[in-house]
C-alpha positions in Angstrom: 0.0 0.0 0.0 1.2 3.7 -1.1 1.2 6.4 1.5 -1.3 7.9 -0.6 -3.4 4.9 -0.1 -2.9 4.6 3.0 -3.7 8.1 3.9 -7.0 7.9 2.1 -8.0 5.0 4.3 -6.9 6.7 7.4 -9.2 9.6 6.4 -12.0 7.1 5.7 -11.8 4.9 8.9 -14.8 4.5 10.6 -14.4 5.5 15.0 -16.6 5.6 17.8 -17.4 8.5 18.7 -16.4 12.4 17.2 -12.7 12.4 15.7 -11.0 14.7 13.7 -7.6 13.4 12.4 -5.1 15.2 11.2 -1.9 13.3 9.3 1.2 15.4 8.7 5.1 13.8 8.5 7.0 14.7 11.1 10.3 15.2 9.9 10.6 18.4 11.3 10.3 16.9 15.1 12.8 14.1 14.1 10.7 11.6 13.6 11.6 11.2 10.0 9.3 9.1 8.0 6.4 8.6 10.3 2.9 10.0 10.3 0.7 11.3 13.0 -2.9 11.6 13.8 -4.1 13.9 16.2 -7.6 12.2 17.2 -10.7 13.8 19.2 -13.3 11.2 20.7 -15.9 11.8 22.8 -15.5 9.8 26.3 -18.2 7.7 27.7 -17.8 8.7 31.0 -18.7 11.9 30.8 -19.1 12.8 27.3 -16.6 15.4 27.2 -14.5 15.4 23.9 -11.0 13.8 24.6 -7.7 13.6 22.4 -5.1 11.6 22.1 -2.3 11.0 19.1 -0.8 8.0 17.1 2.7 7.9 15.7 2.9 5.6 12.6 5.8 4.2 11.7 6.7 4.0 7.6 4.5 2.0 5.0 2.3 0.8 8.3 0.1 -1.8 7.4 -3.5 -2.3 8.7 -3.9 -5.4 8.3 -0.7 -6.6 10.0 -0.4 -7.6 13.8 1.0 -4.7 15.7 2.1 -3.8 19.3 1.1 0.0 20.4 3.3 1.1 23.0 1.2 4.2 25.2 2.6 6.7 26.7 1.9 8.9 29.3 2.8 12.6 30.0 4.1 14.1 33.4 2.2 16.6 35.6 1.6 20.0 33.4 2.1 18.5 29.8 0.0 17.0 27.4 -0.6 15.1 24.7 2.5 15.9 22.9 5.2 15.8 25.5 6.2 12.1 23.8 5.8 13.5 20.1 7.3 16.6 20.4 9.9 17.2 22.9 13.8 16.3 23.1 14.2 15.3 26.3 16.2 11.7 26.9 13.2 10.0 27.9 11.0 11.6 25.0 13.4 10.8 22.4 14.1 7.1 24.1 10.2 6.7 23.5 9.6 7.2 20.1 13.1 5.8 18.8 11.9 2.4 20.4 8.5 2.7 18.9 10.0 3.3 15.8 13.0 0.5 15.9 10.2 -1.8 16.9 7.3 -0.7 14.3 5.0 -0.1 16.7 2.1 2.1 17.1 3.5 5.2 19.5 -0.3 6.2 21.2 0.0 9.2 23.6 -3.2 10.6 25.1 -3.8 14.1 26.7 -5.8 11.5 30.0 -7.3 14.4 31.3 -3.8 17.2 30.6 -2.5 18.6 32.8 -3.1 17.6 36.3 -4.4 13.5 35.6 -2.4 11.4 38.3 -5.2 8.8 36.6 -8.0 9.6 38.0 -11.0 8.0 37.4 -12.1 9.6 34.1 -8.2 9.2 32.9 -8.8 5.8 33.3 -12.0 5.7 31.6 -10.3 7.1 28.8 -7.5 4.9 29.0 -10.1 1.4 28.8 -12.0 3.5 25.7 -8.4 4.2 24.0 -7.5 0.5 23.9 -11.2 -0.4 22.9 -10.7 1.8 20.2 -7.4 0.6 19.2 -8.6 -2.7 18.9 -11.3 -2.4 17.1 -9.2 -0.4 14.3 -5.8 -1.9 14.6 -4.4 -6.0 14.6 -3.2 -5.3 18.3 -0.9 -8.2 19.5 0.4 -6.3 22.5 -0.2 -3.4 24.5 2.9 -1.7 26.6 2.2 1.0 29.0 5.1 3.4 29.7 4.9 7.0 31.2 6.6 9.9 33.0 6.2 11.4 36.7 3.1 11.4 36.5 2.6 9.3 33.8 5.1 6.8 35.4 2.4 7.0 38.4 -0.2 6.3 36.2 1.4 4.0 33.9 1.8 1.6 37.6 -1.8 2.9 38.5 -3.6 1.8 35.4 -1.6 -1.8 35.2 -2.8 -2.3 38.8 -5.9 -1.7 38.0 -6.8 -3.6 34.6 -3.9 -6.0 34.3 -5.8 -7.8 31.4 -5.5 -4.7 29.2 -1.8 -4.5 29.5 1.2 -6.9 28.2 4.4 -4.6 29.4 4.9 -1.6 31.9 7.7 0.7 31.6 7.8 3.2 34.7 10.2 6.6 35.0 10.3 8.0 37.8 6.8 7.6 39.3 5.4 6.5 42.6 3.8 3.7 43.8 1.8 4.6 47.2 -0.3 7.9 46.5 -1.4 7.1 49.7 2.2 8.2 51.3 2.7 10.4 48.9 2.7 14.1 49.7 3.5 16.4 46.6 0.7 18.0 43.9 -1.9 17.2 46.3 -4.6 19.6 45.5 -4.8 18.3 41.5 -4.2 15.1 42.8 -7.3 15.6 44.8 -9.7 17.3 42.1 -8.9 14.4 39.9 -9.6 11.5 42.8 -12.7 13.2 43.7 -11.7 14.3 47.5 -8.5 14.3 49.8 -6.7 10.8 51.3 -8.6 12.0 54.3 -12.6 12.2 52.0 -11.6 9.0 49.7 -9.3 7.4 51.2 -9.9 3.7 49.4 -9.3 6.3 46.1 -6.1 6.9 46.5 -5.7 2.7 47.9 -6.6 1.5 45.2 -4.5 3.8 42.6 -1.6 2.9 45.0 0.3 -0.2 43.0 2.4 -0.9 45.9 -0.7 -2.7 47.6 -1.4 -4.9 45.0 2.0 -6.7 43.6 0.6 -10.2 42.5 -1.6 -8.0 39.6 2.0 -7.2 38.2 2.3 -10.7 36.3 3.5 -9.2 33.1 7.1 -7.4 32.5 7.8 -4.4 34.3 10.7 -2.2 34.3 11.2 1.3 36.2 13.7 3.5 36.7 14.5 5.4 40.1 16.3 8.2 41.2 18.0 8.2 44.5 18.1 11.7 45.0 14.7 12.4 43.2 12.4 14.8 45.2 9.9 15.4 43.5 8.3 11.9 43.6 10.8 9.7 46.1 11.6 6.1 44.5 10.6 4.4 47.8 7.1 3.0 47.1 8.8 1.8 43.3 11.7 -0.1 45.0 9.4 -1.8 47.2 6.8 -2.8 44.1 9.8 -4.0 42.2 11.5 -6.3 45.1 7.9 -7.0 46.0 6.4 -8.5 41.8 10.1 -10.1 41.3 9.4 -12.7 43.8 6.4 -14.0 41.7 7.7 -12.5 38.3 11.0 -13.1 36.7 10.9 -10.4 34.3 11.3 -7.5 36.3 13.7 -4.7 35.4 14.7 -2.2 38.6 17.0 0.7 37.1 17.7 2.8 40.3 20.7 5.8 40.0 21.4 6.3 44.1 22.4 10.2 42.5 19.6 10.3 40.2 17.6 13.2 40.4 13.6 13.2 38.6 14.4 12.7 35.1 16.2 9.3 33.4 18.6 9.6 30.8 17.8 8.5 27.1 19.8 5.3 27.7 18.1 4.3 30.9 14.3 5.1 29.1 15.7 3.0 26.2 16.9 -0.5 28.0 13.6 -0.2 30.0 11.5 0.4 27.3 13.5 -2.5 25.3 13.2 -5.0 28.4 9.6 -4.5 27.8 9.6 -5.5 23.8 12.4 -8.2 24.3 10.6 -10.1 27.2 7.2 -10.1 24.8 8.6 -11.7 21.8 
C-alpha cells in the first residue's frame, strides 16, 4: 500500500465516537518518515471530547499484527510531551517505537493535572477499545513519565488484562504516602486521602504486587524529590518474587528525570521479554 493509499483509508476509517484526524510527516520533530494523527473522541464517562495521538511508523500496514506502545505525559504537559519534545526519555520513547514498528499512542488523559484519576482511566479502557477495534493489536505496553510513570503503575494495577508490558520513570507507587501535587491530585480523585481514602488505595500499585504478572521495568532516582523512588523499589523487590521479568534501574544520584539510555533498555526490556 502507497502512502497515498494509506492516507486515504486513514481519512476514511470509521471510530466511535467524534474524531478529527489530522496526518502530517514529522520530519521536522525528528521523527523522520512517520505519520501522525491527532484524534478527538468523545469519552463515555462523561461525554466530554477527549484527544489523544498516534505515531505511525513507515508504510504501516492495517492489516498486519502490531504492538502500540502508550505513553503517558508528566504533571503539566500534554498530549504531545512524547511526540514533540527532546528530552532523553521523550526521544528514548519514540526511537523504540519506531526501531520496533510499533504504534506510539500518547493521550492528553485528562492534561495537565491526571495522576489517573478516574475519568483518565476511563479514557485509558476506551483508547485501547478503540485501538482494537481499528488496529491487529498483539500487545499493549504501558510506559509514562512522573506522572505518567504514576499512572502507567496505577492503570496496570488496576486492569492487568489490558496491558502486556509496563515501563515506569520516575513515578510512585503509594499515593497514599505520597505528599506532593496534592490539590490536582485531589480534584482528579474526587476528594482528599482523608474524604476518599480507598481512592487513593486502590490507585496505590504498591498494595497490590501479584496484579503485576507481566514485565515491568522502572527506573528510580535516589536523589529524586519530587516523587521519592521508595514506594517503586518496594513494588519492584515485591512482583520479582512471583515475576522473573522485572527490570529495577535505580541511579542512588539520580535526580527526577532518566537519561535517554536508561528510558531505552527499559522500554527494550519490555519489547524483548514479549517476543
Amino acid at each position: 500500500m502507497t502512502r497515498s493509499q494509506f492516507s486515504q483509508l486513514i481519512s476514511r476509517s470509521a471510530f466511535a465516537g467524534s474524531c478529527i484526524a489530522f496526518i502530517v510527516v514529522l520530519a521536522s520533530q525528528g521523527i523522520s518518515a512517520e505519520t501522525i494523527e491527532d484524534r478527538t473522541f468523545i469519552a463515555t464517562c462523561d461525554g466530554s471530547a477527549q484527544r489523544y495521538v498516534i505515531v505511525m511508523p513507515d508504510e504501516f500496514q492495517l492489516d498486519q499484527p502490531v504492538t502500540v506502545l502508550i505513553a503517558l505525559h508528566g504533571h503539566g504537559s500534554d498530549r504531545w510531551q512524547f511526540v514533540r519534545q527532546e528530552r532523553g526519555e521523550c526521544r528514548a520513547v519514540r526511537d523504540v517505537a519506531a526501531a520496533n514498528r510499533a504504534l506510539l499512542v500518547s493521550p492528553d488523559y485528562r492534561a495537565p493535572t491526571s495522576w489517573m484519576g478516574p475519568k483518565a482511566e476511563a479514557d485509558i479502557v476506551q483508547i485501547i477499545d478503540s485501538l482494537r477495534m481499528r488496529f491487529q493489536v498483539k500487545r499493549v505496553i504501558l510506559c509514562g513519565g512522573s506522572m505518567g510513570g504514576t499512572g502507567a503503575l496505577t492503570f496496570a494495577a488496576l486492569h492487568p488484562n489490558l496491558i502486556d508490558g509496563v515501563v515506569s520513570l520516575n513515578g510512585t507507587a503509594n499515593l497514599v504516602e505520597y505528599e506532593r501535587f496534592l490539590d490536582a491530585i485531589a480534584e482528579s480523585y474526587g476528594g482528599t486521602k482523608q474524604q476518599v481514602p480507598e481512592e487513593y488505595r486502590k490507585r496505590s500499585a504498591e498494595f497490590v504486587p501479584g496484579r503485576f504478572t507481566m514485565p515491568l521495568a522502572a527506573t528510580t532516582g535516589g536523589a529524586d524529590e519530587i516523587v521519592p523512588p521508595d514506594s517503586v523499589l518496594r513494588l519492584m523487590e515485591a512482583v520479582r518474587r512471583t515475576n522473573n521479568h522485572v527490570l529495577s534501574l535505580h541511579r542512588p544520584d539520580g535526580g527526577h528525570s532518566t537519561s535517554y539510555d536508561d528510558t531505552k533498555q527499559a522500554l527494550e526490556f519490555a519489547f524483548d521479554a514479549l517476543r
